[in-house]
VEXDREN-2710 file (C-alpha; in Angstrom, 1 decimal):
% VEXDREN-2710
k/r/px/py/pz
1/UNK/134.2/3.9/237.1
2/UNK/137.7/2.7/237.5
3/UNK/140.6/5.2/236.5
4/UNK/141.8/2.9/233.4
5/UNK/138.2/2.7/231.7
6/UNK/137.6/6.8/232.0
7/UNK/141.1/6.9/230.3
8/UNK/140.4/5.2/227.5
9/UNK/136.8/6.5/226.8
10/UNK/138.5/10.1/226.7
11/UNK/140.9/8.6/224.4
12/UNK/138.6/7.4/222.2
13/UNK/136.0/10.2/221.9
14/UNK/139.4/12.4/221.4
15/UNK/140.1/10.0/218.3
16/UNK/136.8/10.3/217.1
17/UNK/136.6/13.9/217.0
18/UNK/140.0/14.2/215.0
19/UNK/138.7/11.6/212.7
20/UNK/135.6/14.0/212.2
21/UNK/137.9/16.8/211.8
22/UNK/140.1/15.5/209.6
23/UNK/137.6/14.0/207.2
24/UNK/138.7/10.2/208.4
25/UNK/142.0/11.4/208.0
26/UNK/144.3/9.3/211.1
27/UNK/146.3/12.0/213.0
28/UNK/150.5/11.3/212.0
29/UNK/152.1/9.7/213.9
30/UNK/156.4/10.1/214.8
31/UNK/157.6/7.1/215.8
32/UNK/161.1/7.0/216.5
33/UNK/162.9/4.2/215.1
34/UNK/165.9/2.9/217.4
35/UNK/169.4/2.7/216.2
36/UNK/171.5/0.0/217.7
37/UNK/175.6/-0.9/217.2
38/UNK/177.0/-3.9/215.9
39/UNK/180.2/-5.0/217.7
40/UNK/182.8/-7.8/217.6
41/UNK/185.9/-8.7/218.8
42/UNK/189.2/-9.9/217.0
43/UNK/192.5/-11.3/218.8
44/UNK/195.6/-10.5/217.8
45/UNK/197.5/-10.9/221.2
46/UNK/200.1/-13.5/220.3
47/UNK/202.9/-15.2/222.3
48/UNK/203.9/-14.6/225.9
49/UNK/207.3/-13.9/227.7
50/UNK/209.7/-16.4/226.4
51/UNK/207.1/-17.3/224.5
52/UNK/205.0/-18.8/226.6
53/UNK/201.4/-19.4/226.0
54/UNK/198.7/-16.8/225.7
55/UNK/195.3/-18.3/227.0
56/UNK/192.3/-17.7/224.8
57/UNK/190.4/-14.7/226.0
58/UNK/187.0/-13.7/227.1
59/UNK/185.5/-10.4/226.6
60/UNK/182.8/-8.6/228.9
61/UNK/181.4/-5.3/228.2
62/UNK/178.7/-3.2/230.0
63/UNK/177.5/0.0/229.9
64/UNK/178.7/2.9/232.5
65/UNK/176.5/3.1/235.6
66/UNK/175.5/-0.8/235.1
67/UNK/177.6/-3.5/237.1
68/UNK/179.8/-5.8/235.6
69/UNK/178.1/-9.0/233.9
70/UNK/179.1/-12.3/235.9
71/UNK/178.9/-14.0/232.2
72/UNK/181.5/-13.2/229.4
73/UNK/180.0/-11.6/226.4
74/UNK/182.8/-13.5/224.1
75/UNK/184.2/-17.0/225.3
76/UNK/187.5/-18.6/224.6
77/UNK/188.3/-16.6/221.4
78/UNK/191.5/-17.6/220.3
79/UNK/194.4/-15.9/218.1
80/UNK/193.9/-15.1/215.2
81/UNK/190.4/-15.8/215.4
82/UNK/186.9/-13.6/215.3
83/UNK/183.7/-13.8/217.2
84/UNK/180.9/-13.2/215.8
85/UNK/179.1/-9.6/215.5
86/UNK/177.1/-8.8/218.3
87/UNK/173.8/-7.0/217.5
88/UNK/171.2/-4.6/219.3
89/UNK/173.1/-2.9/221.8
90/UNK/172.6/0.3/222.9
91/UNK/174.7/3.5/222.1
92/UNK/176.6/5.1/224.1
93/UNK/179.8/4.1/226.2
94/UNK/181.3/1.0/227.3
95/UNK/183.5/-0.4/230.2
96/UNK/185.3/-3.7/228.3
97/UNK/187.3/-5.7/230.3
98/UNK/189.1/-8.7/229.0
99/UNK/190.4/-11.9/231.0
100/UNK/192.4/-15.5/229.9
101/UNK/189.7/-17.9/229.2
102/UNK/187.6/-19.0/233.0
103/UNK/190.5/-17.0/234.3
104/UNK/189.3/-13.6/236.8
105/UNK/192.5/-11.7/236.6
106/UNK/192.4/-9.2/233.9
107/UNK/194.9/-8.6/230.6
108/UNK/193.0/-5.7/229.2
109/UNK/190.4/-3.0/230.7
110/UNK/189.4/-0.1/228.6
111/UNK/186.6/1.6/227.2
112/UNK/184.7/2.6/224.1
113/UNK/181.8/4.7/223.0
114/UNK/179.6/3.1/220.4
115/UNK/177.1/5.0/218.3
116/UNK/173.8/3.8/216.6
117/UNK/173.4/2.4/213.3
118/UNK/177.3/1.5/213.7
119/UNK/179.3/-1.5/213.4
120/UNK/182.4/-2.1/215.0
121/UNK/185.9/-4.0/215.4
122/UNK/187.3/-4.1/218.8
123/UNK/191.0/-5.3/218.1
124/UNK/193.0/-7.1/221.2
125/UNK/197.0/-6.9/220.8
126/UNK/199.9/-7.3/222.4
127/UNK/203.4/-5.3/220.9
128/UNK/205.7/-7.1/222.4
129/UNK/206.3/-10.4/224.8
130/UNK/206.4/-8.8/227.9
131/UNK/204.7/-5.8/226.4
132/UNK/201.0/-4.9/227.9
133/UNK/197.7/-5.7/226.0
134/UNK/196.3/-3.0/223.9
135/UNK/193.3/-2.7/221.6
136/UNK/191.8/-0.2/219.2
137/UNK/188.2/-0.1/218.0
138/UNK/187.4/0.7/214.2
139/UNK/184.6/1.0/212.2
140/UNK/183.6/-1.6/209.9
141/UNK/181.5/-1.3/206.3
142/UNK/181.1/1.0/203.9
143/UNK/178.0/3.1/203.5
144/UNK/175.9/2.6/201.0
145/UNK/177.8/-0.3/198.6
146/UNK/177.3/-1.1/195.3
147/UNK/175.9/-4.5/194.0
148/UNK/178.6/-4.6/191.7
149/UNK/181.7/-3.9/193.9
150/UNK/183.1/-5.8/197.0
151/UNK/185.2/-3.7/199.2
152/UNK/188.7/-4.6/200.6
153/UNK/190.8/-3.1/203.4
154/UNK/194.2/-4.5/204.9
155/UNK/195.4/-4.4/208.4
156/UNK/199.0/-4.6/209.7
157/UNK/198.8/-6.7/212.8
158/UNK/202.3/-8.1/213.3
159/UNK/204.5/-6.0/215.3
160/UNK/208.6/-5.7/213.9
161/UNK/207.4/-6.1/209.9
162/UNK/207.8/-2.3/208.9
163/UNK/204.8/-1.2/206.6
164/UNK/203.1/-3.3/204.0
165/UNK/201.4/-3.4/201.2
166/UNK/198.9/-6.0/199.7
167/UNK/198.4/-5.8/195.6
168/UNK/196.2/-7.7/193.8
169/UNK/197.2/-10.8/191.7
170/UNK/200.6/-9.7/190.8
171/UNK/203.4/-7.6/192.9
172/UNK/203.7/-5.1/189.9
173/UNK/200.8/-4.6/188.1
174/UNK/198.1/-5.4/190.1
175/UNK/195.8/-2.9/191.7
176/UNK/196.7/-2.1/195.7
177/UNK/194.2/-1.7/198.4
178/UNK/196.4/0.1/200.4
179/UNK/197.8/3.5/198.7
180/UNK/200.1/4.0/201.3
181/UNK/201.5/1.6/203.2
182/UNK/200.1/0.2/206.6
183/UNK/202.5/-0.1/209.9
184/UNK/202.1/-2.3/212.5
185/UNK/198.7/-1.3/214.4
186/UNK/197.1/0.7/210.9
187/UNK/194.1/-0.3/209.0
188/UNK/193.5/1.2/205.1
189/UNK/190.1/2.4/203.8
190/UNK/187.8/0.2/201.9
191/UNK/189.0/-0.1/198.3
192/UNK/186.2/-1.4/195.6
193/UNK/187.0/-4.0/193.6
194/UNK/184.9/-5.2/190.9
195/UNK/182.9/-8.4/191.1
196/UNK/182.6/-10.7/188.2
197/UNK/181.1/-14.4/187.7
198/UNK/183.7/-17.0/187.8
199/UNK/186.2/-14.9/189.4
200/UNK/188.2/-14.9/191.7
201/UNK/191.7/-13.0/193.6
202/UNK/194.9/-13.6/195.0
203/UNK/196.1/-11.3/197.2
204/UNK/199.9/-10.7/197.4
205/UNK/201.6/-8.8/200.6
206/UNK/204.7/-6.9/199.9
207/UNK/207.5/-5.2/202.6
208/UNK/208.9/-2.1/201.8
209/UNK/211.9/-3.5/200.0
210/UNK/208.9/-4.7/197.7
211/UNK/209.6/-8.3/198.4
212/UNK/206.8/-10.4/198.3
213/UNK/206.2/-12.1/202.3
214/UNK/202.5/-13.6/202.2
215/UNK/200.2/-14.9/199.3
216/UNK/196.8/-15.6/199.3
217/UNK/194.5/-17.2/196.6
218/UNK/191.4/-18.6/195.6
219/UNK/189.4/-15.6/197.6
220/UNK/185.7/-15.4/196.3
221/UNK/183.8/-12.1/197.4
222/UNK/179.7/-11.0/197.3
223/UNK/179.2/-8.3/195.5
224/UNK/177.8/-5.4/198.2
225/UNK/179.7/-7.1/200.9
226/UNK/183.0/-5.9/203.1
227/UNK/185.7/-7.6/203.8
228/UNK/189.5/-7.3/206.5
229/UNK/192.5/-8.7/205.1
230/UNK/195.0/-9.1/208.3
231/UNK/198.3/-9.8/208.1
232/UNK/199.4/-11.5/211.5
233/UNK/201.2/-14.7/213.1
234/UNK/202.4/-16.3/216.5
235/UNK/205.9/-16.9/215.8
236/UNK/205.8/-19.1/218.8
237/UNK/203.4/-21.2/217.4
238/UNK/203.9/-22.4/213.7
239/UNK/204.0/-26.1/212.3
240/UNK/207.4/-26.5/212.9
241/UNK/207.2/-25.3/216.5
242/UNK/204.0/-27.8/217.1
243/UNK/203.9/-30.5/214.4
244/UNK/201.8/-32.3/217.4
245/UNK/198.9/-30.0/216.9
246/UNK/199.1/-29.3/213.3
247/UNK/195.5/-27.9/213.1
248/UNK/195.8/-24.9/215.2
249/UNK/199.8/-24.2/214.6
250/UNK/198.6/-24.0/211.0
251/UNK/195.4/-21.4/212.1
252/UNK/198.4/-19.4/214.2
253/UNK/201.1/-19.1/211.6
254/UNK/202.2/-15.8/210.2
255/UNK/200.1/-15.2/206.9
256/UNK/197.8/-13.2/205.6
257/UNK/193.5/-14.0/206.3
258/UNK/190.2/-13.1/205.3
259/UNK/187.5/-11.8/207.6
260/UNK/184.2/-11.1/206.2
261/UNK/182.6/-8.0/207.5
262/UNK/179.2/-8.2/207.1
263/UNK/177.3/-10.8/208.9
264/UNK/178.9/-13.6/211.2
265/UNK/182.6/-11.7/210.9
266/UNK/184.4/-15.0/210.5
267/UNK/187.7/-15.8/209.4
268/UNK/187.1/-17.1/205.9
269/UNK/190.8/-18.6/205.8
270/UNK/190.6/-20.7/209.0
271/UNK/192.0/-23.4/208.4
272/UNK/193.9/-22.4/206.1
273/UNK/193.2/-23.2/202.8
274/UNK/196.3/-24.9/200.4
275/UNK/195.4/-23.1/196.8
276/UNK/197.2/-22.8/194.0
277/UNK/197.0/-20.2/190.7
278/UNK/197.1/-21.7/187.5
279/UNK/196.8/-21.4/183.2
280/UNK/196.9/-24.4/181.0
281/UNK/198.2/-24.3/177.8
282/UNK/196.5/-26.5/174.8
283/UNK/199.1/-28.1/173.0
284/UNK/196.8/-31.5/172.1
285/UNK/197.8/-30.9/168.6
286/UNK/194.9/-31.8/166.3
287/UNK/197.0/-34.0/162.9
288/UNK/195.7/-33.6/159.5
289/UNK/193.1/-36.1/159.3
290/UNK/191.0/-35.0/163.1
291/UNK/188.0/-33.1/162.9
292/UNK/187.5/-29.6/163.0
293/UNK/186.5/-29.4/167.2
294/UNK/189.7/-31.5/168.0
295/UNK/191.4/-28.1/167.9
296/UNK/189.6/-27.0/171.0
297/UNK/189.6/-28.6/174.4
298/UNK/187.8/-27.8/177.8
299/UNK/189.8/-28.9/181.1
300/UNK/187.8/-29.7/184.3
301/UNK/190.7/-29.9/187.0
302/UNK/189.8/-32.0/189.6
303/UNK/185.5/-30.4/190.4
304/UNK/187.3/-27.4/191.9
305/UNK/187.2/-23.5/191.0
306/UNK/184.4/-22.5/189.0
307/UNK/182.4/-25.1/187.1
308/UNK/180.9/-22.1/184.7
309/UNK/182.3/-22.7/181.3
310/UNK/180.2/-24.7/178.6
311/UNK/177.3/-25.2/180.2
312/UNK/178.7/-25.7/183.8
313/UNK/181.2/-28.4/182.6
314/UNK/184.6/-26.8/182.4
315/UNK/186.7/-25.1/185.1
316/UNK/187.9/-22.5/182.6
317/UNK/187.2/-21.5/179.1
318/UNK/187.7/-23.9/176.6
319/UNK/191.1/-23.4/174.6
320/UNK/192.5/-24.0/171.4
321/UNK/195.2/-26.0/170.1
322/UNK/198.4/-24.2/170.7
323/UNK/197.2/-21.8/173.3
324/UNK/196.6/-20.8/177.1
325/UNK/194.3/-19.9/179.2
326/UNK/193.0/-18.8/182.6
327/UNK/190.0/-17.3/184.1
328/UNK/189.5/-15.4/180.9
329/UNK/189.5/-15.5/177.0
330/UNK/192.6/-14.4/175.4
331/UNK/190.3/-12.2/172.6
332/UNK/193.8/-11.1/170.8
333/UNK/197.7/-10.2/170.5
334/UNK/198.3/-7.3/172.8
335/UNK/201.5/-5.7/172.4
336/UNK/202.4/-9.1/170.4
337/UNK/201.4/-11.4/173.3
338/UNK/198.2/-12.7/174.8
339/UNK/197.3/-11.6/178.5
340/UNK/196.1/-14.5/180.2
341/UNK/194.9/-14.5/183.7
342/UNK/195.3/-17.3/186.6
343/UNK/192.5/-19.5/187.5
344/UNK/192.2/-20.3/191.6
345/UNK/191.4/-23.9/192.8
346/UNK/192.2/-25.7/196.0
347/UNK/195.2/-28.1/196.1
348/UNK/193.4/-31.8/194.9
349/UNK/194.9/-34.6/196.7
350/UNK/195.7/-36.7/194.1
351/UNK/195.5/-34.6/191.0
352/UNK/192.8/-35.4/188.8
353/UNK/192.2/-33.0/185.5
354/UNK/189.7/-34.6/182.4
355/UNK/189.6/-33.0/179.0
356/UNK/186.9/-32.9/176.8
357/UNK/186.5/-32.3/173.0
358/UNK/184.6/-29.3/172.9
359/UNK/183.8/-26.0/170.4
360/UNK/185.0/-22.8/171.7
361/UNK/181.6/-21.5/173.1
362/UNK/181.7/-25.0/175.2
363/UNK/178.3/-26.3/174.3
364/UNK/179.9/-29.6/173.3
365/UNK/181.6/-32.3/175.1
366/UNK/183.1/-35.1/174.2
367/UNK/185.6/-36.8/176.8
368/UNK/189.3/-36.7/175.4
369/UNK/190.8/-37.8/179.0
370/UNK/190.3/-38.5/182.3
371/UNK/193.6/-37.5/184.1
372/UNK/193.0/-39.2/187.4
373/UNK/192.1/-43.3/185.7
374/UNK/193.9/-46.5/185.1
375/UNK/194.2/-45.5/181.6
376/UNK/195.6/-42.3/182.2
377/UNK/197.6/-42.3/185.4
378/UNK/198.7/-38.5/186.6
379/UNK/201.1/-38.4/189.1
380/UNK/202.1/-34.4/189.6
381/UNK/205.6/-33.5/191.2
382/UNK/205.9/-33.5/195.2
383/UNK/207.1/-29.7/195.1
384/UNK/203.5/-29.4/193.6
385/UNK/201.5/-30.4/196.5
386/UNK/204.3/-28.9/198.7
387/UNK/203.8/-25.9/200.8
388/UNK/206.1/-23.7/199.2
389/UNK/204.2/-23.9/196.3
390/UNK/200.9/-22.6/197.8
391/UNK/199.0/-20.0/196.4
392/UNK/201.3/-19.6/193.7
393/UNK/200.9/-19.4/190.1
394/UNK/201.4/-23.0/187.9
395/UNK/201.1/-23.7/184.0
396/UNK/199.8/-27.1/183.5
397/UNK/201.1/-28.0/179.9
398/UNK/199.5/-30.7/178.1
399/UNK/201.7/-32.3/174.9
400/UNK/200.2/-35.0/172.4
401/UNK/198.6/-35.4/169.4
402/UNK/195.4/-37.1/168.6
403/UNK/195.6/-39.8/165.9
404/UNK/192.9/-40.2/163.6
405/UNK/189.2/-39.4/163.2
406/UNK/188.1/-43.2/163.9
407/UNK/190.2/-43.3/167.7
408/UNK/189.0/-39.5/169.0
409/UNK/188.7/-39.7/172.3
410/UNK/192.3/-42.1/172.1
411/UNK/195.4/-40.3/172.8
412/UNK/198.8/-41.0/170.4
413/UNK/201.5/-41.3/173.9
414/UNK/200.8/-42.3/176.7
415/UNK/199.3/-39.0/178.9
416/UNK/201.5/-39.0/181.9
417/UNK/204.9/-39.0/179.9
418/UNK/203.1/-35.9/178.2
419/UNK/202.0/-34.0/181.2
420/UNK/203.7/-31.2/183.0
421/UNK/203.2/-28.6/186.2
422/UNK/205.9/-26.1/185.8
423/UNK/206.0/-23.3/188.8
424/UNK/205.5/-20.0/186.9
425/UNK/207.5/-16.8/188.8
426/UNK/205.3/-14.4/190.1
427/UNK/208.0/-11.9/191.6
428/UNK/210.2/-9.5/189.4
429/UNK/212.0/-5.7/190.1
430/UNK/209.7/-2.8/188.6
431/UNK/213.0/-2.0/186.3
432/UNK/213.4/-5.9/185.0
433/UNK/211.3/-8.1/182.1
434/UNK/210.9/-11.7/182.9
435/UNK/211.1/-14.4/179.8
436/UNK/209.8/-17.4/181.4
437/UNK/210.2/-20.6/178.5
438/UNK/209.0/-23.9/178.6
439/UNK/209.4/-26.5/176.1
440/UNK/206.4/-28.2/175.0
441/UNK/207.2/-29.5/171.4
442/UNK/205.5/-32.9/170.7
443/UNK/207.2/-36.4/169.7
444/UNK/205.4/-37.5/166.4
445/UNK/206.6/-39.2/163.8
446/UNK/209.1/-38.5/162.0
447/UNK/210.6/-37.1/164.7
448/UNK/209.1/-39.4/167.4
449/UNK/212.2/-40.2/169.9
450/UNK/212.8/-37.2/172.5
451/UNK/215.7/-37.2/172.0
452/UNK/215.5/-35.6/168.7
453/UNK/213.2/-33.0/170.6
454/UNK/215.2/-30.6/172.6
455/UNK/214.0/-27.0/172.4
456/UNK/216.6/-24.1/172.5
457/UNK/215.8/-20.6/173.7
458/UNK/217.2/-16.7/172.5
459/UNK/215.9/-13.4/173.0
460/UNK/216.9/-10.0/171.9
461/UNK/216.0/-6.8/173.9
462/UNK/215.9/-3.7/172.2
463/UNK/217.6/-4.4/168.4
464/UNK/220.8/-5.8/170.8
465/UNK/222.7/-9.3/170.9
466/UNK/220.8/-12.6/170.5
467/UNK/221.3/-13.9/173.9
468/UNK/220.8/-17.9/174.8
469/UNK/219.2/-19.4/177.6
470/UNK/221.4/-20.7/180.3
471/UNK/221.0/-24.3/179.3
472/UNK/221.1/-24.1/175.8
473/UNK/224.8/-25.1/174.9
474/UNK/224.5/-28.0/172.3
475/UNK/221.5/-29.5/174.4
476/UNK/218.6/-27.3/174.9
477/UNK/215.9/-28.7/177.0
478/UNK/213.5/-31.6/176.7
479/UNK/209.4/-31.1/176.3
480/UNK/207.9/-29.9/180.2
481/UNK/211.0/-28.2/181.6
482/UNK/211.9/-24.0/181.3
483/UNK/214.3/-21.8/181.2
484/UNK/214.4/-17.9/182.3
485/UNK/216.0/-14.8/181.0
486/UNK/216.0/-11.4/182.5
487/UNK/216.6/-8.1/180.9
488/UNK/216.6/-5.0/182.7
489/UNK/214.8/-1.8/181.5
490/UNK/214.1/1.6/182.7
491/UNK/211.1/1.2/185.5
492/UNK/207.6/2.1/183.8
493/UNK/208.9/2.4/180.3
494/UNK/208.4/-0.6/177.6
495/UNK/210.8/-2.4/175.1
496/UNK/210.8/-4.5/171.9
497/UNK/211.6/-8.2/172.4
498/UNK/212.4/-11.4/169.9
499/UNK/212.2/-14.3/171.0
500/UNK/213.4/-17.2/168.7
501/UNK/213.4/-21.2/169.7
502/UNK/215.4/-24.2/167.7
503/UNK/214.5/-27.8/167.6
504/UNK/216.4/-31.1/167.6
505/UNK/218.5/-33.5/169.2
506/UNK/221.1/-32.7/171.9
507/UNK/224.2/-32.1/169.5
508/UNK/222.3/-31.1/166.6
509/UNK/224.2/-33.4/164.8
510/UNK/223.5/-34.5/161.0
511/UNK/221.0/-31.4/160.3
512/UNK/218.6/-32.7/162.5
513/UNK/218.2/-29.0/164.3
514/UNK/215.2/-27.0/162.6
515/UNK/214.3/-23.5/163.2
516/UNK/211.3/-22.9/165.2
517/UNK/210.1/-19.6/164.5
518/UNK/210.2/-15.7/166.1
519/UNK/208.6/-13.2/167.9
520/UNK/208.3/-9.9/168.4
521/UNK/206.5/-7.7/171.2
522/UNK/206.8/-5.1/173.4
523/UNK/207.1/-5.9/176.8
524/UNK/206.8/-4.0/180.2
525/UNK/209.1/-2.6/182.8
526/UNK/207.7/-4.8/186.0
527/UNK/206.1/-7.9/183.1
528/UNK/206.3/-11.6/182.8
529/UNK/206.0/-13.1/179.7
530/UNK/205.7/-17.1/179.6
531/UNK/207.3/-18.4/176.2
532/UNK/206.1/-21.7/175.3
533/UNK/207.3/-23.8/172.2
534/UNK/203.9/-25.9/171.3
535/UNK/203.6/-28.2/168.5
536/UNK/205.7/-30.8/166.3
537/UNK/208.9/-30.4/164.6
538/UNK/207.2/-30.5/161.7
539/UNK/205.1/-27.9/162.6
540/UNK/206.0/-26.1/165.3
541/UNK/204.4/-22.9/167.1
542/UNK/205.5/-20.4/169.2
543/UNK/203.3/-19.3/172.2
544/UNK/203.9/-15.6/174.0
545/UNK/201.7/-14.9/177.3
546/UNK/201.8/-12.2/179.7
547/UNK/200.6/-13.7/183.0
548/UNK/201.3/-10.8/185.3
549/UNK/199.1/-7.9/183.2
550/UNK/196.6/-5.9/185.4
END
């Protein structure tokens, strides 16, 4: 009998015996489970001397005692950019040693000690031009996460910015994800941030002067998940360095990106994405003799953002005649005003937004317009589409009426004379209130010729002087074009404001200027309030929204 057959006949009269002991009980058994670590590697090692070019990089590691692999572990990551996560490898330390892309000389050789159930960032950087390559490895995740909550951290990666700090969808009010801020080389802790449907953030990267230097919108996050917001750019390399290549002088430019931590640990911003923020006020006024659901319209702008609203139809909830609206329902005054929030959408190319007559749940829909047809030709400015204007906030103002009950899907003017993007600010001192006006009174008859239609702005802080908008004079300002006032206040306190608007022609000649109306609400150190005059001479309205509220 051979040694391996005895073996196993001892083995299993031993089993059967323990099964007779333990009355068919099977004996426990430990088995150990094996923890492995998760790495990757990010590149942040911008220009050369005199800016000269840095070559993409490969990355080998191996454990100590083992020889050095003849086959990168990461090929030809470039800057800016992310490989993938590595899984399965074995705790414990590491000789890394990084080399320009099929090149054998080395930039970089350290080492790091990596422990199970881990997962890991290895950074790659370079201080200055002629500065050596350094790196820093940091943990990535958060332990157990909620469904609920995504979680955000930021990372200073450009060298000579100071420290920054990135807040959420506004500069002043918006929540921060770093407390303190990060200098060049730091990374913040995780900060939760709540997930809801049809949402989504804009990120906003301050200095410590508080101005604003990067934006970022239309970011969508997995509830559970982690994510790296890096703030970093090859100053050698921008669009206007290397129009030739605009692709990858566009993935190299200073700005701030998105790297998701969880599974491939891509760069969710590359290429970089042209977004914009924007409300849209209502002011389709419904006349005398249009049905009840006139009064409420739902905008689809061009298939993009979130297609949740009224049964999957409408980019944003529908709104009613003579008000805005964003990724949310304005529910009530607050303060006097109505908080509305920005919606996020990729820059269309052309512009294309439809309206439909709806009810204010959505479940109707009737088409009103279609924005981007023959009938309707929409032509939005240049500065629009510019790239200044990414990732900032917009209002899209619609003015007109809608004739009569038998023509209701017929417009009374012609659409793209009644259309307007106006650039919203979206950067104000803690110890200042914004009033951001725009003029959106509607030509009807009587009062049909625009020029009978300027609108002209005041405002009074506090109980003190009426004071006019800079243009005002004997001319106001014709329907789709604003007007701004500042008043400065005491930094986290809150004031009383009216705000009054006039309509009529240029001089006012003849009695043809009405009154408009007033307002009165309290406003906040740090706020911006848009002002909008909606309606008809006739019949006019005055529309207060504060678009920077937390």
């Amino acid at each position: 009998m051979n040694r391996f057959h005895l073996s196993s006949s001892i083995a299993v009269t031993i089993l059967v015996a323990a099964f007779i002991v333990n009355g068919c009980k099977a004996p426990t058994v430990d088995y150990q489970i094996s923890q492995f670590a998760t790495i990757r590697v990010m590149d942040f090692a911008p220009y050369g001397t005199n800016c000269s070019p840095v070559a993409p990089m490969d990355v080998f590691w191996y454990q100590n005692g083992q020889p050095q692999p003849t086959q990168a572990n990461i090929y030809n990551l470039s800057y800016g950019g992310a490989s993938v996560y590595t899984n399965l490898l074995q705790p414990g330390n590491y000789n890394v040693l990084v080399t320009p892309h099929l090149i054998k000389s080395s930039d970089l050789q350290t080492s790091v000690t990596l422990a199970g159930n881990q997962k890991y960032s290895l950074v790659i950087t370079r201080p200055a031009q002629s500065g050596q390559f350094n790196s820093m490895l940091i943990q990535d995740g958060v332990p157990n996460p909620a469904g609920n909550m995504t979680y955000v951290r930021f990372m200073n990666m450009q060298p000579g910015v100071g420290s920054l700090t990135v807040h959420v969808d506004d500069a002043i009010s918006g929540d921060v994800i770093n407390s303190t801020p990060e200098a060049f080389g730091q990374v913040s802790a995780y900060t939760a941030l709540k997930v809801a449907q049809d949402t989504s953030y804009a990120f906003l990267v301050t200095d410590s002067s508080g101005r604003v230097i990067s934006r970022l919108a239309f970011q969508t996050f997995t509830g559970g998940n982690c994510y790296t917001l890096v703030y970093a750019g090859d100053l050698c390399q921008t669009l206007a360095t290397n129009a030739a290549d605009s692709t990858q002088s566009a993935n190299d430019t200073l700005r701030l990106r998105a790297f998701d931590d969880n599974n491939l640990g891509n760069d969710q911003t590359n290429p970089p994405l042209a977004s914009f923020r924007y409300n849209i006020v209502n002011d389709i006024c419904p006349t005398s003799h249009s049905f009840t659901q006139d009064s409420v319209i739902g905008f689809l702008v061009n298939g993009q953002g979130f297609q949740e609203f009224g049964n999957g139809s409408f980019s944003l909830p529908p709104i009613h005649a003579y008000q805005g609206g964003g990724e949310n329902v304005p529910t009530g005054l607050v303060n006097g005003a109505y908080e509305v929030h920005y919606q996020s959408a990729i820059v269309p190319k052309p512009m294309n937004i439809q309206g439909f007559l709806t009810n204010a749940s959505g479940s109707t829909q009737q088409t009103l317009f279609n924005a981007g047809n023959t009938t309707y030709p929409l032509t939005e400015p240049a500065a629009f589409l510019a790239s200044s204007g990414w990732n900032k906030p917009w209002t899209i103002l619609f003015y007109d009426t809608i004739p009569s009950a038998a023509r209701p899907n017929v417009l009374d003017t012609t659409l793209s004379q009644h259309f307007a993007i106006v650039q919203v600010p979206d950067t104000i001192s803690p110890d200042e209130v914004t009033l951001f006006f725009v003029s959106g009174i509607v030509a009807q008859p009587p009062n049909k010729t625009n020029s009978l239609n300027y609108s002209s702005f005041y405002a009074q802080s506090n109980g003190g002087s009426l004071v006019p908008a800079p243009r005002n004079g004997t001319t106001g300002i014709l329907s789709g074009t604003t007007e701004i006032l500042q008043f400065s206040i005491p930094a986290g306190t809150s004031a009383p404001f009216t705000v009054v608007d006039s309509i009529g022609n240029k001089s006012g000649a003849s009695g043809n200027r009405v009154f408009g109306g007033s307002s009165t609400f309290t406003a906040q150190a740090g706020g911006i309030y848009e002002v909008v005059s909606t309606g008809t001479k006739v019949d006019p309205h005055l529309l207060i929204m504060h678009v920077n509220g937390q």
